[in-house]
OpenMM code with the backbone's topology and positions (N, CA, C; nanometers):
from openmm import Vec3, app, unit

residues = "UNK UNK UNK UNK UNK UNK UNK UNK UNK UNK UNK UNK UNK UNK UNK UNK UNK UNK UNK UNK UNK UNK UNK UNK UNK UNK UNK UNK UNK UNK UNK UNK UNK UNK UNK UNK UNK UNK UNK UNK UNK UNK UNK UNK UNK UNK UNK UNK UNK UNK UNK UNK UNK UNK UNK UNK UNK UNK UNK UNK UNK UNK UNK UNK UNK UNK UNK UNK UNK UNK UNK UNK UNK".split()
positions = [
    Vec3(-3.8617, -1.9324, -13.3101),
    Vec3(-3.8670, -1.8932, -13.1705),
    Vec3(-3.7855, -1.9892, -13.0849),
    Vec3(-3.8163, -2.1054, -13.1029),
    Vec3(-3.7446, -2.2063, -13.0532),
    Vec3(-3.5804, -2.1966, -13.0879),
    Vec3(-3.5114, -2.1647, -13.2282),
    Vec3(-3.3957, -2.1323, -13.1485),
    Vec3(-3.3200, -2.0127, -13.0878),
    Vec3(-3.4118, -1.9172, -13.0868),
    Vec3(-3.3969, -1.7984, -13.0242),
    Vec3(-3.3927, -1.8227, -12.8776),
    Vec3(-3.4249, -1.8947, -12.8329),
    Vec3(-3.4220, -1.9859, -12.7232),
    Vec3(-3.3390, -2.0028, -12.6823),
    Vec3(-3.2782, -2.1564, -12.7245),
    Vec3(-3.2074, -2.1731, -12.7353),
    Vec3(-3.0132, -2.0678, -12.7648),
    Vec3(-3.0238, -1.9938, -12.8238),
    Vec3(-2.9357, -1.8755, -12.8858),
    Vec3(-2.8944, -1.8408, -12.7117),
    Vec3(-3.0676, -1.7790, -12.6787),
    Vec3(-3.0384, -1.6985, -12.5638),
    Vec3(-2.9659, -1.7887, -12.4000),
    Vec3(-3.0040, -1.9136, -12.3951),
    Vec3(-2.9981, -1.9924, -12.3182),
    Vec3(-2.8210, -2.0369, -12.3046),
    Vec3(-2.7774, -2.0397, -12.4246),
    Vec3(-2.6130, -2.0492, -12.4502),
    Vec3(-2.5679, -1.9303, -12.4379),
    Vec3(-2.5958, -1.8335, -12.4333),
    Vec3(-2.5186, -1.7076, -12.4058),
    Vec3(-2.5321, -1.7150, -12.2613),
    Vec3(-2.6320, -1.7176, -12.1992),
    Vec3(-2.6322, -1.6864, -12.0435),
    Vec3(-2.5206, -1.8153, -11.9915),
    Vec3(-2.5334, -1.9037, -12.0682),
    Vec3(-2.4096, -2.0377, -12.0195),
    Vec3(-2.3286, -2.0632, -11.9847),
    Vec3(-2.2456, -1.9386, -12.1107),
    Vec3(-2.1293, -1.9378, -12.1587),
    Vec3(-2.1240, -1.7998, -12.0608),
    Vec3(-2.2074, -1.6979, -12.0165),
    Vec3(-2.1718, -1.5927, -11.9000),
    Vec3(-2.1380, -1.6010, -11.8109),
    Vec3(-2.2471, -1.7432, -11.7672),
    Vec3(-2.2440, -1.7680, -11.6190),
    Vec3(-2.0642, -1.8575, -11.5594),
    Vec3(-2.0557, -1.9454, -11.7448),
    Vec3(-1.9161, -1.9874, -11.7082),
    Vec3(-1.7947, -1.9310, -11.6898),
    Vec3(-1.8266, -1.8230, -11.7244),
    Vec3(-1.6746, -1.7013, -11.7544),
    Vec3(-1.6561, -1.6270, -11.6232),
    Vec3(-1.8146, -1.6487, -11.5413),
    Vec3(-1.7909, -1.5270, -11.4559),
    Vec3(-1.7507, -1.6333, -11.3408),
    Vec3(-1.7618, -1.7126, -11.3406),
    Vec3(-1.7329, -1.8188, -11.1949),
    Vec3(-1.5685, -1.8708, -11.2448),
    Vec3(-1.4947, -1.7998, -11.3399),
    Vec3(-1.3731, -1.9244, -11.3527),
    Vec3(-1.2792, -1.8747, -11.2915),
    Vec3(-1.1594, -1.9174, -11.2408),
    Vec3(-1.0832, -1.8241, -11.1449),
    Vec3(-0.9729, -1.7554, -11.2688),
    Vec3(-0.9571, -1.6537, -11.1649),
    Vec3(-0.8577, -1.5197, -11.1828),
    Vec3(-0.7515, -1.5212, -11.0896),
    Vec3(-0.6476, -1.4978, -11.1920),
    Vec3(-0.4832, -1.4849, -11.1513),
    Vec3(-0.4681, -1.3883, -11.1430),
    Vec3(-0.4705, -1.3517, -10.9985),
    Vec3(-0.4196, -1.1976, -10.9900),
    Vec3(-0.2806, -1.1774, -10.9254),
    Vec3(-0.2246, -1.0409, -11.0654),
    Vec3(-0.0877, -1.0614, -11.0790),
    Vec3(-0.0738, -0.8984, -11.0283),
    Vec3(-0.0155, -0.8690, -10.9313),
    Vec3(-0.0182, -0.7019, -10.8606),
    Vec3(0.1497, -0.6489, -10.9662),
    Vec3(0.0973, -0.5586, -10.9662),
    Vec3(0.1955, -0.4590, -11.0690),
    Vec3(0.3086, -0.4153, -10.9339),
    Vec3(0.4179, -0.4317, -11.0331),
    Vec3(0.5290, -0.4207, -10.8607),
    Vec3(0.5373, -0.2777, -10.8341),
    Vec3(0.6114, -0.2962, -10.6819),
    Vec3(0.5829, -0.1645, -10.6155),
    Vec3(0.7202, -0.0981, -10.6719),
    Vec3(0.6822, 0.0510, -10.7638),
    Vec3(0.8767, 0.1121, -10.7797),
    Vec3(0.8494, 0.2494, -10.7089),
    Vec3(0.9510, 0.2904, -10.7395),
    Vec3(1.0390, 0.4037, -10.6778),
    Vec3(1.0396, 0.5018, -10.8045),
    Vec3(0.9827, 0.6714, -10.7722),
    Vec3(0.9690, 0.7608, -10.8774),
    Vec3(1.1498, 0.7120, -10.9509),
    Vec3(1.1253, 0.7836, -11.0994),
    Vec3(1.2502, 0.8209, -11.1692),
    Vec3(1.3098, 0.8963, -11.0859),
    Vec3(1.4541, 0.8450, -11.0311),
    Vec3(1.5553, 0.9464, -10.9994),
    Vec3(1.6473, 0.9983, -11.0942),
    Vec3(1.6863, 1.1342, -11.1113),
    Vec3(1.7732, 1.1856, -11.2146),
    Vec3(1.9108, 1.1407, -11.1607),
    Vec3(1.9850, 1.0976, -11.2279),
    Vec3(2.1939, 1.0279, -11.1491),
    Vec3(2.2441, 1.1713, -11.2074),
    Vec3(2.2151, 1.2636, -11.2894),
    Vec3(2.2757, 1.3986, -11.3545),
    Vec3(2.4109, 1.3904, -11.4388),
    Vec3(2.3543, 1.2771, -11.4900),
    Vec3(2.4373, 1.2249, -11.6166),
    Vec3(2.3950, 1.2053, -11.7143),
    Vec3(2.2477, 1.2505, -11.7327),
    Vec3(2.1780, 1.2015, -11.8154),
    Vec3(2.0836, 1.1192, -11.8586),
    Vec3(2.0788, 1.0347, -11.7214),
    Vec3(2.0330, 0.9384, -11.6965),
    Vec3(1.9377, 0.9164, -11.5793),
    Vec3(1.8320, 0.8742, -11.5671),
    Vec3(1.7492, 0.8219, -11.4762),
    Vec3(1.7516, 0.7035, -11.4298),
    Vec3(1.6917, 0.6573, -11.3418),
    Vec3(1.6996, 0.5166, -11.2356),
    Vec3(1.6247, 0.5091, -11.1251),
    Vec3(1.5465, 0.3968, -11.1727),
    Vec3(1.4362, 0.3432, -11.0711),
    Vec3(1.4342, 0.1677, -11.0120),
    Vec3(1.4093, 0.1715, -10.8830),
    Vec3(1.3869, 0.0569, -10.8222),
    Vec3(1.2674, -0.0218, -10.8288),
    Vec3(1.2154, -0.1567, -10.8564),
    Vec3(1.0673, -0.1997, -10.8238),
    Vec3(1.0905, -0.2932, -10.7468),
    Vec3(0.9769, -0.3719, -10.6631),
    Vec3(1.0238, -0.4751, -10.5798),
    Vec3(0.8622, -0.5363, -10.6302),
    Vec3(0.9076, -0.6937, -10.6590),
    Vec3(0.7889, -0.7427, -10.7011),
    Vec3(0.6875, -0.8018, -10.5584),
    Vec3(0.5779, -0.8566, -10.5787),
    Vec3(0.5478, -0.9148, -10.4327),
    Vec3(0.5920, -1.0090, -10.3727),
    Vec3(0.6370, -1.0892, -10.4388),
    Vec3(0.7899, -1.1932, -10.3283),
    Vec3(0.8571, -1.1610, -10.3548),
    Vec3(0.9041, -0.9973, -10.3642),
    Vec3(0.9938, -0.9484, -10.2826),
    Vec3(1.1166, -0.9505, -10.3961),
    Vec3(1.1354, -1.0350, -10.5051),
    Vec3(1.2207, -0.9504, -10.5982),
    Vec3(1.2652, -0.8616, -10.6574),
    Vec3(1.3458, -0.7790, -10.6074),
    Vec3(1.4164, -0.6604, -10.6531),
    Vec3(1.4417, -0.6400, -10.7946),
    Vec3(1.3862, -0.5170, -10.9031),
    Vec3(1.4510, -0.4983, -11.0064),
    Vec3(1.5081, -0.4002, -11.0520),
    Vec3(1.5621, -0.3358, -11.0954),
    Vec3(1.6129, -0.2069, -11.1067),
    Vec3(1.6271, -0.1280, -11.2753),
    Vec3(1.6329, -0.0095, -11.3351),
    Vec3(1.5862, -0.0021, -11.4817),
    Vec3(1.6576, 0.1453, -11.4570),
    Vec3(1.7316, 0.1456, -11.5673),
    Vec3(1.7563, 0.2679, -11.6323),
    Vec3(1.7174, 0.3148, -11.7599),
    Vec3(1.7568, 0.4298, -11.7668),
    Vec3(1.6790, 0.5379, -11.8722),
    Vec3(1.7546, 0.6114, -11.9097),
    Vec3(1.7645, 0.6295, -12.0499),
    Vec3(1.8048, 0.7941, -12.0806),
    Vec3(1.7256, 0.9101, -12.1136),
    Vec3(1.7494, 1.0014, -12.0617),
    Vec3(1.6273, 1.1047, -12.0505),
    Vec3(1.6064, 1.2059, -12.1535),
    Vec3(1.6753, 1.1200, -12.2827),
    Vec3(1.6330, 1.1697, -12.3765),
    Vec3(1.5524, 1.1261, -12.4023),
    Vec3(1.4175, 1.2188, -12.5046),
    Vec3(1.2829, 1.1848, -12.5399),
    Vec3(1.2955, 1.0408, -12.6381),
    Vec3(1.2353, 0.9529, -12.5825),
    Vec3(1.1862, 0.8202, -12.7039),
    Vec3(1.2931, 0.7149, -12.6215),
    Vec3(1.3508, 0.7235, -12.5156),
    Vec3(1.4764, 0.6160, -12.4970),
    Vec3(1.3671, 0.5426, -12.4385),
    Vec3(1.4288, 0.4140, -12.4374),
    Vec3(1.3793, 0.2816, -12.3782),
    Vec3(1.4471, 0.2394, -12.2341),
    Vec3(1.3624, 0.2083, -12.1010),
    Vec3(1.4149, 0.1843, -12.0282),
    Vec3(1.5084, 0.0363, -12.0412),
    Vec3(1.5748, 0.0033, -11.9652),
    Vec3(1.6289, -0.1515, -11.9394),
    Vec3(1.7183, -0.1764, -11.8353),
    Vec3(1.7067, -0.3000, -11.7932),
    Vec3(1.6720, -0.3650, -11.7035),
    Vec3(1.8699, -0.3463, -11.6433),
    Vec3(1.9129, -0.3371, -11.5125),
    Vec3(2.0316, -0.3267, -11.4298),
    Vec3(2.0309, -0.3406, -11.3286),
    Vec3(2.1579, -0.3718, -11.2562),
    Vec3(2.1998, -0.4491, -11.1816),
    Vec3(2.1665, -0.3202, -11.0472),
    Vec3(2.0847, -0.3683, -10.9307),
    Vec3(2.0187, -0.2789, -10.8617),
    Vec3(2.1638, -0.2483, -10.7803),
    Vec3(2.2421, -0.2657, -10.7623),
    Vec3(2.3712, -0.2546, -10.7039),
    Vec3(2.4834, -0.1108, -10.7596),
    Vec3(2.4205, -0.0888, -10.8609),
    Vec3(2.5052, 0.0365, -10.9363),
    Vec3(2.5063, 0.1466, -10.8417),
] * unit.nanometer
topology = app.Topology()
chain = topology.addChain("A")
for resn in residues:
    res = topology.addResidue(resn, chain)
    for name in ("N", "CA", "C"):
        topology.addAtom(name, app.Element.getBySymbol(name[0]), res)
């Protein structure tokens, strides 16, 4: 019984420590729907929260991988 006790006494411990520890909160950047360029290709803008600009293209064929371009195109 006694270390059932104990058992239970370290779990609430180890709860109480997890729930008080701080959190990095990281906001998902703000983008811009897929635009079609009608080349085949899609292109979207994000802007992170200080304000860094990124920009990503696509090919709109099924399975392509976006990546990362120069927001200036």
């Amino acid at each position: 019984m006694k270390y059932r006790s104990l058992v239970i006494a370290a779990l609430i411990t180890a709860f109480a420590a997890s729930s008080v520890a701080p959190i990095a909160a990281v906001a998902e950047p703000s983008c811009t729907d897929w635009a079609d360029q009608g080349d085949g290709t899609s292109w979207r803008e994000c802007v992170n929260d200080d304000g860094s600009q990124h920009c990503y293209k696509i090919s709109n064929a099924a399975g392509s991988t976006a990546y990362e371009v120069s927001c200036s195109e």
